[in-house]
C-alpha positions in Angstrom: 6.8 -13.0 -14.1 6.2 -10.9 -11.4 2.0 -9.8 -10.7 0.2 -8.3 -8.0 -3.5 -8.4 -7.3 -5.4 -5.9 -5.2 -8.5 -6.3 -3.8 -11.0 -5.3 -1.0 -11.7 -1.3 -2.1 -15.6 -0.3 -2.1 -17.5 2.6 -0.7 -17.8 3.2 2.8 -19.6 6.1 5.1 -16.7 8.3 6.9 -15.7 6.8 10.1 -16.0 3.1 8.2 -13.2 0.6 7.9 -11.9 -1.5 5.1 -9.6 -3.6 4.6 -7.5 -4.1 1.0 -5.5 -7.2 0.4 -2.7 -7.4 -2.2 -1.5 -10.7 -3.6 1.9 -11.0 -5.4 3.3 -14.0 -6.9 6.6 -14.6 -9.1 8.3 -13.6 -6.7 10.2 -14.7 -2.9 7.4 -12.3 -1.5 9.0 -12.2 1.9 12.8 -11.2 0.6 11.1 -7.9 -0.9 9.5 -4.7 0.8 6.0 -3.5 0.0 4.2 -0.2 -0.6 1.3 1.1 -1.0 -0.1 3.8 -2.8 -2.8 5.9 -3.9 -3.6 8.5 -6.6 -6.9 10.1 -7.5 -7.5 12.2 -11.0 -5.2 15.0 -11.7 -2.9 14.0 -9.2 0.4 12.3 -8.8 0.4 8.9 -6.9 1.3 9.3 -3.6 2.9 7.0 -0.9 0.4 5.5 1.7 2.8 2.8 3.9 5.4 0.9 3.4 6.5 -2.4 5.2 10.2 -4.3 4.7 10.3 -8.1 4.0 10.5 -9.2 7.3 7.6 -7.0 8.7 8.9 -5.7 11.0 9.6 -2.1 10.1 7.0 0.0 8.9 6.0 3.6 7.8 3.2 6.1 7.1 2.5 9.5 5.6 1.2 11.6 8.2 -2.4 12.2 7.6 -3.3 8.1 7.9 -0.4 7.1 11.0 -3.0 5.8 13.8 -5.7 5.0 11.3 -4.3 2.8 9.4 -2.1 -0.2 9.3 0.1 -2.1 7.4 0.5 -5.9 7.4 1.8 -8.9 5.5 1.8 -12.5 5.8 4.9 -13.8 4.0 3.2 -17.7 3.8 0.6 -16.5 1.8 1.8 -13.8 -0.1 -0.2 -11.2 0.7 0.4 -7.6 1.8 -3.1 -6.0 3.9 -4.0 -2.4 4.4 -6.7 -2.0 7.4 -8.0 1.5 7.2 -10.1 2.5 10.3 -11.7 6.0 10.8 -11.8 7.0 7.2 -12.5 9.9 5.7 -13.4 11.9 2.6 -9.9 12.7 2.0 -8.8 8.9 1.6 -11.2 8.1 -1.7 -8.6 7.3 -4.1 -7.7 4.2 -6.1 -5.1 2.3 -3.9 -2.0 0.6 -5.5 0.3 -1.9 -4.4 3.9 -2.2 -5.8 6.8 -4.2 -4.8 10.3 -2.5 -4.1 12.2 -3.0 -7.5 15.4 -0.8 -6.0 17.7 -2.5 -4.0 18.3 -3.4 -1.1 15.0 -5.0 -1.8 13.9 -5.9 1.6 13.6 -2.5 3.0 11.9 0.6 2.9 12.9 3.7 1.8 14.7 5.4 4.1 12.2 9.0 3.1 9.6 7.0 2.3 6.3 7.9 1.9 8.2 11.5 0.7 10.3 12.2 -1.4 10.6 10.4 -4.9 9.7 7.1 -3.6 7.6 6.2 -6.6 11.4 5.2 -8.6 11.8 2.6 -5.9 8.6 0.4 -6.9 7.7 -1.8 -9.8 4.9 -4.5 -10.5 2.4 -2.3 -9.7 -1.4 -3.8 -9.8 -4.6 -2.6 -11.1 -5.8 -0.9 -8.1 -8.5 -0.8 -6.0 -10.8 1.9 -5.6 -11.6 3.4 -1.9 -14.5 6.2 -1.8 -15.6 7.7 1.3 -18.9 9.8 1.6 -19.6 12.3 4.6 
């Protein structure tokens, strides 16, 4: 059975860094690609980054590209988000999922746009991000 685990959210001042960790197991974590995600009330869930299997592609939606980056260490299977700079804009709760779609170790090619949300499953609990100005 397939489970992820996210942790590492909290409340920061704007400019502040964190740093969420996701921990997946049931799974060859390195054979799949990762997302995250995050979604606040009365919005749909939106596509943060993405990273294949092997690391070594990743992407971004727009507004975080050079604040924030995506990681993953495949011997411990765990996927990281480091946010740096943040702002108001990026409280949300923050999802991890893994990609349920095949070909399993990449990306979506649109991805964070588009539809991507179809290509995930296993999604975790979440953990919640709030920035204050």
């Amino acid at each position: 059975q397939v489970q992820v685990v996210e942790s590492g959210g909290g409340s920061v001042q704007a400019g502040g860094s964190l740093r969420l960790s996701c921990t997946a197991s049931g799974l060859t974590f390195g054979s799949y690609a990762m997302g995250w995600f995050r979604q606040v009330p009365g919005k749909e869930r939106e596509g943060v980054s993405c990273i294949g299997g092997s690391g070594a592609n990743t992407y971004y939606r727009d507004s975080v590209k050079g604040r924030f980056t995506i990681s993953r260490d495949n011997a411990k299977n765990t996927l990281y988000l480091q946010m740096n700079s943040l702002k108001p804009e990026d409280t949300a709760m923050y999802y991890c999922a893994v990609k349920a779609r095949l070909p399993y170790p990449y990306c979506p090619g649109s991805y964070p746009y588009g539809d991507v949300r179809t290509n995930f499953a296993y999604w975790g609990q979440g953990t919640q991000v709030t920035v204050s100005s």
